[in-house]
VORO-343928 format. One record per residue: x, y negated, z negated of N, C-alpha, C in turn; chain; residue in one letter. Coordinates in steps of 0.2 Angstrom, whole numbers. Layout:
N
[pt [X,Y,Z],[X,Y,Z],[X,Y,Z],A,A]
...
This chain:
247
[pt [560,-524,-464],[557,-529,-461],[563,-533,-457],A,X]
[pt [562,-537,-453],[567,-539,-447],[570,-544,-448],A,X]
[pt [569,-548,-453],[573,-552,-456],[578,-552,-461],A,X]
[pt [584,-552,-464],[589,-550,-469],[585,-554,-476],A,X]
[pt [586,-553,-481],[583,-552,-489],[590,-555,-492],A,X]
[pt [587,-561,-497],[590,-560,-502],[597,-562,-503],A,X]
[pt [601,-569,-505],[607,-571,-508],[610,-571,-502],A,X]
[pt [611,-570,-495],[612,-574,-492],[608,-576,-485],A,X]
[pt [607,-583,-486],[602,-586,-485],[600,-588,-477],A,X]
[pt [600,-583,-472],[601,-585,-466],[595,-580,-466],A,X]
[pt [595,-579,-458],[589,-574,-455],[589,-570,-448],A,X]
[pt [590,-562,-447],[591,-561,-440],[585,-561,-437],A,X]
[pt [585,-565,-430],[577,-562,-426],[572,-558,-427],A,X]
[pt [568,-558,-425],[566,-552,-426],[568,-547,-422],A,X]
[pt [565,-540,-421],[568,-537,-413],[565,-531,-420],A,X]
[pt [567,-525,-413],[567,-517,-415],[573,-516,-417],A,X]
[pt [575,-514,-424],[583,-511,-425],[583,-503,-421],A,X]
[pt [589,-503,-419],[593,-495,-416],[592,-490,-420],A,X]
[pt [588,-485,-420],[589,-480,-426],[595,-476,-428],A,X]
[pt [598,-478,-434],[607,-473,-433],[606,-473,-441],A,X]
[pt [613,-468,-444],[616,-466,-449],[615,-469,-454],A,X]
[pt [609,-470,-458],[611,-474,-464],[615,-473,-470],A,X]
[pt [618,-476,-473],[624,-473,-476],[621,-476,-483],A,X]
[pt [619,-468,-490],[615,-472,-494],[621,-477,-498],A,X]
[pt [617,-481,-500],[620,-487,-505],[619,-484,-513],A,X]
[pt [622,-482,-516],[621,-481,-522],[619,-490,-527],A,X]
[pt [614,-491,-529],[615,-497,-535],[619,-498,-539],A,X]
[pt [624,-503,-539],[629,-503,-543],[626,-506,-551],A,X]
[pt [629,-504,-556],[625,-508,-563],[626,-515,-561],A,X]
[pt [622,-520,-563],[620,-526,-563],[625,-528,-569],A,X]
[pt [633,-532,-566],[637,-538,-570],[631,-543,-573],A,X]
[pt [517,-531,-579],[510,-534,-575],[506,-529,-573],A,X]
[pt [504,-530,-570],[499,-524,-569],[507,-521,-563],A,X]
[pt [505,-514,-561],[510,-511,-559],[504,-508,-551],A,X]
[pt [496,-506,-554],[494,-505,-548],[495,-498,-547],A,X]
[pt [498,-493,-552],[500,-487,-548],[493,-484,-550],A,X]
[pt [494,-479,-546],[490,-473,-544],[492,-464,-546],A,X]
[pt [492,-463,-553],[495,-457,-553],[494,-452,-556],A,X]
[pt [495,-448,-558],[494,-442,-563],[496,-445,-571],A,X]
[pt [499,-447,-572],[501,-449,-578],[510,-450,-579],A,X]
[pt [513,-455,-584],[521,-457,-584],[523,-451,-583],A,X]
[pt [530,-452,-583],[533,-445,-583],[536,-447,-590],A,X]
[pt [541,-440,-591],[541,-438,-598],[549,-443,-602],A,X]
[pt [548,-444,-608],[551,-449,-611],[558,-447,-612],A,X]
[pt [564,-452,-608],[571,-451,-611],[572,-447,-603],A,X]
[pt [572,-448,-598],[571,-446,-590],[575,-449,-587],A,X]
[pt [581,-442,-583],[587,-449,-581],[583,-446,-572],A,X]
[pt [579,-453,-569],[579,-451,-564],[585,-452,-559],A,X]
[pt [585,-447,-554],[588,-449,-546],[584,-451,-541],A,X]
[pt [584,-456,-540],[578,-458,-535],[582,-463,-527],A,X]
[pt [579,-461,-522],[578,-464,-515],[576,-468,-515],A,X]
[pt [576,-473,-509],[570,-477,-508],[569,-478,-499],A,X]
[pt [567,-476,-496],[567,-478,-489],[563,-485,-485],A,X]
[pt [565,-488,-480],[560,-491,-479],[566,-498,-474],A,X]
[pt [564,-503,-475],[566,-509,-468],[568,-514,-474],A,X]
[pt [569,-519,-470],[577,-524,-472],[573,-527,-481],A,X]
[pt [568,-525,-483],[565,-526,-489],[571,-521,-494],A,X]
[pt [570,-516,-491],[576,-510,-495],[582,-511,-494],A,X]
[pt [584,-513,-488],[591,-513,-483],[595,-515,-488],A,X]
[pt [600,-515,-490],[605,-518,-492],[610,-521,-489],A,X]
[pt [612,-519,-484],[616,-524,-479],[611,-531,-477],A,X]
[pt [605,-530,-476],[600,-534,-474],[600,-538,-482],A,X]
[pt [601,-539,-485],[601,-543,-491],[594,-541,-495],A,X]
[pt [593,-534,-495],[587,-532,-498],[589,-528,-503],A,X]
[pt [585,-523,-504],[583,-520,-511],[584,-523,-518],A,X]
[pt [583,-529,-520],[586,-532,-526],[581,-527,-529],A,X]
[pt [575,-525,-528],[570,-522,-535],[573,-515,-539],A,X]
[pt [577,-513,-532],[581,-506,-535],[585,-511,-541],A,X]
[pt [589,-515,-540],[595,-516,-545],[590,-516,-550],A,X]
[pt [586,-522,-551],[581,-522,-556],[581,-513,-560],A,X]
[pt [579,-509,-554],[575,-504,-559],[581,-503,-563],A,X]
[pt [588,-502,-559],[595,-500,-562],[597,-503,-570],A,X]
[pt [594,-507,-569],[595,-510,-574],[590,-510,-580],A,X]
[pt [584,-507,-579],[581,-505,-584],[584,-497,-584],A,X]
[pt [586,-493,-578],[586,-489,-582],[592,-487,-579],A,X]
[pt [597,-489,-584],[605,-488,-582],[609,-482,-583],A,X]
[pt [605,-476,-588],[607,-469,-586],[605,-467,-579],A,X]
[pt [600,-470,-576],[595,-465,-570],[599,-468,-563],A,X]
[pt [599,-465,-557],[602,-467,-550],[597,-470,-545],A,X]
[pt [598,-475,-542],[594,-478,-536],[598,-478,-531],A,X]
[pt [597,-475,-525],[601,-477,-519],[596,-480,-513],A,X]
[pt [597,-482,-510],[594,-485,-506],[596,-485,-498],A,X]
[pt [590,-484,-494],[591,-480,-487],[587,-486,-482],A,X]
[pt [588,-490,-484],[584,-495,-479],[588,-498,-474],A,X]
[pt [584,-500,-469],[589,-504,-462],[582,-508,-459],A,X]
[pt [585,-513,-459],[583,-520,-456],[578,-518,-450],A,X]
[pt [572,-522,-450],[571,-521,-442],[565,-513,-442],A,X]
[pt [565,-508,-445],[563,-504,-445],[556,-503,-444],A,X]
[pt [552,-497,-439],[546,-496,-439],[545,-489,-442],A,X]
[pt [542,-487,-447],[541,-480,-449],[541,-476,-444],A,X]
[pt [541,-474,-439],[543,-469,-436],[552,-469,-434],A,X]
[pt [554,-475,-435],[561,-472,-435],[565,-471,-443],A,X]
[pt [561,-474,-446],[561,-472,-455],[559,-462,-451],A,X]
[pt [555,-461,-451],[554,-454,-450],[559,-450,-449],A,X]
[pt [563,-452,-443],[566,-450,-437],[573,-446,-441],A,X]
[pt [574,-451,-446],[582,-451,-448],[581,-448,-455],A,X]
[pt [574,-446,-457],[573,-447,-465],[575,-441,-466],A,X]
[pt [576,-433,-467],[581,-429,-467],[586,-428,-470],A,X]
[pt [589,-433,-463],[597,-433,-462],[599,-438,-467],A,X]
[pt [596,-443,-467],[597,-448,-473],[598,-446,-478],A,X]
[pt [592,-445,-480],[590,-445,-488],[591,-438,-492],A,X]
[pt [592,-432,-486],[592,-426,-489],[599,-424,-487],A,X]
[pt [602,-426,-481],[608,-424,-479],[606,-417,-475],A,X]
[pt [599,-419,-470],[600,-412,-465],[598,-408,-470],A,X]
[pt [601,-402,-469],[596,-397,-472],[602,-393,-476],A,X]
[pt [607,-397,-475],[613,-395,-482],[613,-392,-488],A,X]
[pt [615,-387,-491],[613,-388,-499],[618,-391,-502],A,X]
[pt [620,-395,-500],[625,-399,-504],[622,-408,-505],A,X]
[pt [616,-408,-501],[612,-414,-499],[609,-415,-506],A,X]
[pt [609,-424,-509],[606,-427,-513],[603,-423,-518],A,X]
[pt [602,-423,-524],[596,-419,-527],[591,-424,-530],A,X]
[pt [586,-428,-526],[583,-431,-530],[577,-432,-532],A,X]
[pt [576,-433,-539],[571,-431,-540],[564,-436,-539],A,X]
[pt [565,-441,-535],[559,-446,-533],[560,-448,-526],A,X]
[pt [557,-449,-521],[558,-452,-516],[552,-460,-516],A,X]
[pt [556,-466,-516],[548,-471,-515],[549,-472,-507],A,X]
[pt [544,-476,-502],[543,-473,-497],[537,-481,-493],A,X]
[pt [543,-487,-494],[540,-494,-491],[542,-497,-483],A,X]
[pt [537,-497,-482],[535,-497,-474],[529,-500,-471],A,X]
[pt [530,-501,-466],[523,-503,-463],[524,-507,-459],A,X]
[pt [524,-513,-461],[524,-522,-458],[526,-522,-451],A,X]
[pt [531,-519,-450],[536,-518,-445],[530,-517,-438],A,X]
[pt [528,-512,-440],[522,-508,-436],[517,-511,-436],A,X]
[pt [514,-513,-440],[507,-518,-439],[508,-524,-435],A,X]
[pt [514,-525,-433],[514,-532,-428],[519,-528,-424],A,X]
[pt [519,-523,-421],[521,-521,-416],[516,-517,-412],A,X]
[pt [509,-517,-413],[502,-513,-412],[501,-516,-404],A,X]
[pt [505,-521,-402],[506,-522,-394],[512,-520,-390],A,X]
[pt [515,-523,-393],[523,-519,-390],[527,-515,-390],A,X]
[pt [524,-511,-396],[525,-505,-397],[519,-501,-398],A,X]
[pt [515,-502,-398],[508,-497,-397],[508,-494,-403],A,X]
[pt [506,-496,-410],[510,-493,-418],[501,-497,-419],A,X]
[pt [499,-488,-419],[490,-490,-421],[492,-489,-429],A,X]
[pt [486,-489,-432],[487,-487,-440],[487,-479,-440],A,X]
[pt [484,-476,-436],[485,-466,-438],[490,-465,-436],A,X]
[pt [494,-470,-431],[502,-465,-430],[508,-466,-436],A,X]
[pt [505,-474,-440],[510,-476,-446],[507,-470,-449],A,X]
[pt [503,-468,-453],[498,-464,-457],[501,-457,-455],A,X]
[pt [504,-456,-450],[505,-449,-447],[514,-449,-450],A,X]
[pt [516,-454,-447],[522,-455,-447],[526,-454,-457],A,X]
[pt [521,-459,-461],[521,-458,-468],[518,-452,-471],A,X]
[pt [515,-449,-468],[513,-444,-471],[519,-438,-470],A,X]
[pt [522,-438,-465],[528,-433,-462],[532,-436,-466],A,X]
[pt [534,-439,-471],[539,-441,-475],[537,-440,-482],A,X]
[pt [531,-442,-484],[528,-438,-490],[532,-434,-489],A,X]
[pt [528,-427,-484],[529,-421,-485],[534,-417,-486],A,X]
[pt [540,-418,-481],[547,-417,-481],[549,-418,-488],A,X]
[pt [546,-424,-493],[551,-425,-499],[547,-421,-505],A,X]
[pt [541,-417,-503],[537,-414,-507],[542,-407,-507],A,X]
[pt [542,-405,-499],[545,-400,-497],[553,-397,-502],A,X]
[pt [556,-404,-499],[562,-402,-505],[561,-403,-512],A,X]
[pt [555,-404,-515],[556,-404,-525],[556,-412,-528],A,X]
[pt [555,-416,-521],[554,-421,-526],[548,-426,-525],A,X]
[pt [547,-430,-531],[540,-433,-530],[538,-438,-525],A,X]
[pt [535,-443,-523],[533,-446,-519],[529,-452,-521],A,X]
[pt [533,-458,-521],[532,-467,-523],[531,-470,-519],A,X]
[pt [525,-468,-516],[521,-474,-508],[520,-479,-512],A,X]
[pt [523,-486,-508],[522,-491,-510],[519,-495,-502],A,X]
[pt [512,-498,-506],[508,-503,-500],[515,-510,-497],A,X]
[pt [510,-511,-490],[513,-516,-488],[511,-521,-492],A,X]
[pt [518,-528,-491],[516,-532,-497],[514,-538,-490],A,X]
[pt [511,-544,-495],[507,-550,-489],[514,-551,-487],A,X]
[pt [511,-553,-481],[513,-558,-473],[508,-561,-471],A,X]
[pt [505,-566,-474],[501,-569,-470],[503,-574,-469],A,X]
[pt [510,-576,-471],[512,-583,-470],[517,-583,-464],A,X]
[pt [517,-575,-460],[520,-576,-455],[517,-577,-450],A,X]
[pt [516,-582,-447],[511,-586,-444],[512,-583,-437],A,X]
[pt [518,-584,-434],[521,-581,-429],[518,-573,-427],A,X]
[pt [517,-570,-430],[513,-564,-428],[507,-561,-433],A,X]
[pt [506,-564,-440],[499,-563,-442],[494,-567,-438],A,X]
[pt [489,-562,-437],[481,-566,-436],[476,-560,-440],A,X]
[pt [468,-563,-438],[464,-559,-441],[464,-551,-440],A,X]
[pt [466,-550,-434],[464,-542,-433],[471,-536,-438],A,X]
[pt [477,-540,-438],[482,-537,-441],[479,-538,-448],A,X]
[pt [477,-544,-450],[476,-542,-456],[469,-537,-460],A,X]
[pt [465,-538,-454],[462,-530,-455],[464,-522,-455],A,X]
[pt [469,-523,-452],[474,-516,-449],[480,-516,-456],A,X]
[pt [480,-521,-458],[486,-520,-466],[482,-517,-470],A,X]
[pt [474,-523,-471],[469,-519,-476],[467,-510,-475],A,X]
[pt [465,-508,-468],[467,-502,-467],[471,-496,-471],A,X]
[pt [479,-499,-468],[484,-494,-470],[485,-494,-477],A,X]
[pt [483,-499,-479],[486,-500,-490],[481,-496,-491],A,X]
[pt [473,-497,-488],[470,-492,-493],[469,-486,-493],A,X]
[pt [472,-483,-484],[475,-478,-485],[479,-475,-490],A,X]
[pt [485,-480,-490],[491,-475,-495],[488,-479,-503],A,X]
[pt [483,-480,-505],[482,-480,-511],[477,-474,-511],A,X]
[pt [473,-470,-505],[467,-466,-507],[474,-460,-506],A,X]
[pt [480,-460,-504],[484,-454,-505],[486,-454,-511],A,X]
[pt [487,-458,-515],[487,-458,-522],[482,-454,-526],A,X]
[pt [475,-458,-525],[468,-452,-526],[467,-447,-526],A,X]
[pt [470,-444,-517],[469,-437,-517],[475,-434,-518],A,X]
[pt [479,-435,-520],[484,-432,-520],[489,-429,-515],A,X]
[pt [490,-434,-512],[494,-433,-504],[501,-438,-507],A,X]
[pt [501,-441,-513],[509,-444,-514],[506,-443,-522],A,X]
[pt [512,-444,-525],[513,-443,-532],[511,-451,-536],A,X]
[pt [514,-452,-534],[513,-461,-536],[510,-467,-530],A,X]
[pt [505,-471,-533],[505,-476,-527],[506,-480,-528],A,X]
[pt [509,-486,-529],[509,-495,-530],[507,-500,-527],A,X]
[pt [503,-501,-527],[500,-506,-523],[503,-514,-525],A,X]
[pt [507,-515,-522],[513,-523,-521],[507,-528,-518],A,X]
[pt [501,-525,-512],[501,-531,-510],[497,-537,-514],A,X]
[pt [492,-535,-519],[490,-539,-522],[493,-541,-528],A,X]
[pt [500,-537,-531],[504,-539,-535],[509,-546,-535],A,X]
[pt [510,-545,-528],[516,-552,-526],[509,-557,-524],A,X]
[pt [505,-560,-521],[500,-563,-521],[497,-568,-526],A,X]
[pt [492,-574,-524],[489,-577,-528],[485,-584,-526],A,X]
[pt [480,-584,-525],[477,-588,-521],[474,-585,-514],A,X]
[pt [478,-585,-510],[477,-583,-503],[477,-574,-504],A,X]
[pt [473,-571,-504],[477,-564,-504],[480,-560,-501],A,X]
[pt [482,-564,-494],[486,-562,-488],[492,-566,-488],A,X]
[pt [492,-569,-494],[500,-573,-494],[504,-573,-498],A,X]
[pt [511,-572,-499],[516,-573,-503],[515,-579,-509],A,X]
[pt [515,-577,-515],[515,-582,-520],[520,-586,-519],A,X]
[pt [521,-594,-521],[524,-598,-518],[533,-594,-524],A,X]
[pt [531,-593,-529],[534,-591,-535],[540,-586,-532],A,X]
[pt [536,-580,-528],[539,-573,-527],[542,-575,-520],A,X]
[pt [539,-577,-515],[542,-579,-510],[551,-584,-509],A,X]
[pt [550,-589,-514],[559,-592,-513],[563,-589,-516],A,X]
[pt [570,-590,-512],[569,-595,-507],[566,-593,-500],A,X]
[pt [564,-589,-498],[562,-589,-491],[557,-592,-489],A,X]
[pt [556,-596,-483],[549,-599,-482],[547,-594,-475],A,X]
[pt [547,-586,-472],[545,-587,-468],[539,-582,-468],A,X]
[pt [536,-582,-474],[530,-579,-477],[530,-570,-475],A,X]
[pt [536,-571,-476],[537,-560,-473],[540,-559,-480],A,X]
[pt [547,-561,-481],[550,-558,-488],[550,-563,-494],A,X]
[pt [551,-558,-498],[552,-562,-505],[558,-561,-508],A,X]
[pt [559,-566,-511],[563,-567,-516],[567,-564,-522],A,X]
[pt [571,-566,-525],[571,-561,-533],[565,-561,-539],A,X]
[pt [560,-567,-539],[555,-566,-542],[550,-560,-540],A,X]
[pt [549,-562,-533],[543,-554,-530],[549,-548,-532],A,X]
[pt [555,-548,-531],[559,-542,-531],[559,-538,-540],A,X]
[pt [557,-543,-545],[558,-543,-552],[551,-540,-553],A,X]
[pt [548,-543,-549],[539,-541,-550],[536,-533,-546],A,X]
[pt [540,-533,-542],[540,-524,-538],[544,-519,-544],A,X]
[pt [549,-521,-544],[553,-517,-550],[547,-517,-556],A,X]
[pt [545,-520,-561],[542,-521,-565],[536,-514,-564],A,X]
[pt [532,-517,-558],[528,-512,-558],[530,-503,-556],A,X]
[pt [535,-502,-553],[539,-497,-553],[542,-493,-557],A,X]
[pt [543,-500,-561],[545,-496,-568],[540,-495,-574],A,X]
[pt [534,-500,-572],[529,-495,-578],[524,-492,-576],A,X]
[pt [524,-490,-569],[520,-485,-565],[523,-477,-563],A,X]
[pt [530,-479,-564],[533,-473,-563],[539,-470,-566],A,X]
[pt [544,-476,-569],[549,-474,-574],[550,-477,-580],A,X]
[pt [543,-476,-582],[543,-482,-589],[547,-478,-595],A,X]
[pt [548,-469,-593],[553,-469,-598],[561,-466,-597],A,X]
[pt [561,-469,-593],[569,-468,-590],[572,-468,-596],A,X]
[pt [579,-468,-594],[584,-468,-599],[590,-470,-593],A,X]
């Protein structure tokens, strides 16, 4: 998303970020309803290796991915790296996804055994000036599923989480364009077009159900990101939807 995340407390523009090189970040150990969609946990005592792609929610530079450290820390044998950059619309998540997260077509590239896969928001408020209907996101996600089915590993679509409070670019129509895309990547859970689904956006919510809980949201007020309690409450779910038996 196009705002920076988390500890420090400031904010870039919005704008489109430049698509380039993301350089994974490994998570360093850390000094409810989960919503998932899946075949069933994976098996007990599992040291995952897991990706996670997606905008300045995952970015680390952007002051994001707190949920990875969280997962890190429930599961301090298993590896989280994180592939996120500020600003991002899944097709440029697409563009690089490869080169990122597999290293090209390497065999020396990552071996991981999960890919999660958060995105959207970017695009749904660029459906004017950028032309970013719901099928090209759906087309664009689906190309990334694939790719990480292709190399051997599973697939963590996670729904967009609420932005309603982003007053500056939410209205009615986007907010039926969110409800579209979520229930897409939840009926790809269904049929089996991703291994896992999470549906966040009813998870961080409460009251409004296009709004950030006031709880998960701070410190931020600009109703797009949340905070370390939404980031506690995402890890949670991910961790008992998808690596409830890590090690």
């Amino acid at each position: 998303m196009r705002a920076p995340l988390l500890f420090v407390f400031g904010f870039v523009a919005a704008g489109a970020a430049l698509c380039g090189y993301a350089t994974p970040v490994a998570v360093a150990e850390p000094k409810a309803t989960s919503g998932a969609t899946s075949g069933g946990a994976e098996a007990s005592g599992t040291r995952f290796v897991v990706a996670a792609i997606g905008d300045s929610l995952t970015d680390f530079a952007s002051n994001g991915g707190l949920y990875l450290r969280y997962l890190r820390e429930r599961c301090p044998e298993s590896r989280f790296d994180g592939y996120g950059k500020g600003g991002e619309m899944v097709n440029q998540m697409r563009r690089r996804f490869v080169r990122d997260v597999f290293g090209g077509e390497s065999s020396g590239a990552a071996k991981y055994t999960h890919v999660i896969v958060f995105g959207g928001v970017n695009d749904l408020y660029s459906d004017i000036t950028a032309r970013r209907t719901v099928p090209k996101i759906e087309a664009d996600l689906t190309a990334m599923y694939t790719a990480t089915r292709e190399r051997g590993a599973k697939v963590v679509a996670v729904t967009v989480t609420p932005w309603g409070g982003f007053t500056r670019y939410f209205n009615e129509s986007r907010a039926r364009t969110t409800d579209e895309l979520n229930r897409w990547i939840l009926g790809e859970g269904q049929r089996g077009g991703v291994d896992y689904a999470i549906d966040a956006h009813p998870l961080l919510s409460c009251g409004e159900p296009n709004r950030l809980c006031e709880r998960y949201a701070a410190p931020f007020k600009d109703g797009l990101h949340f905070g370390p309690e939404g980031h506690k409450r995402l890890a949670e779910a991910l961790a008992d939807g998808v690596f409830r038996h890590c090690r």
